[in-house]
Steps between C-alpha positions, in 0.01 A plus 500: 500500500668171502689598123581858602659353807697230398596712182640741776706231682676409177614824447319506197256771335163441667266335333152491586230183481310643177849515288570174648185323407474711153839357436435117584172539238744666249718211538291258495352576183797602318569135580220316327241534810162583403291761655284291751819332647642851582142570629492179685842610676454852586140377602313680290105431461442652190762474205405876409727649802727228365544664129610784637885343551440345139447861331894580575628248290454622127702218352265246663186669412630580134454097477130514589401827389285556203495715199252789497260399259661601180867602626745272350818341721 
């Protein structure tokens, strides 16, 4: 409640605490930070939950991603 609320005083759109925390991870690694500090910060216990924020950032996972056996790049 504490996002939605302060959002409120601002005067700004609300936002809520899940599109405040999936923005932090989204910043974080479009910044260089690796999966297991975003999990570290959002305190996370398992990195799985954690790749969920990494999956909306194509141009980052592009870099990692791997061919399907026989598809060229």
């Amino acid at each position: 409640m504490v996002p939605r609320s302060a959002s409120r005083r601002a005067g700004e759109p609300i936002i809520g605490a899940h599109r405040l925390r999936h923005t932090a991870a989204t910043e974080i690694l479009a910044g260089g930070g690796s999966l297991a500090e975003v999990a570290q910060i959002l305190r996370h216990h398992c990195e799985s939950t954690t790749a969920l924020y990494a999956k909306v950032d194509r141009a980052a996972l592009d870099l990692v991603l791997r061919p399907w056996p026989g598809e060229q790049r």
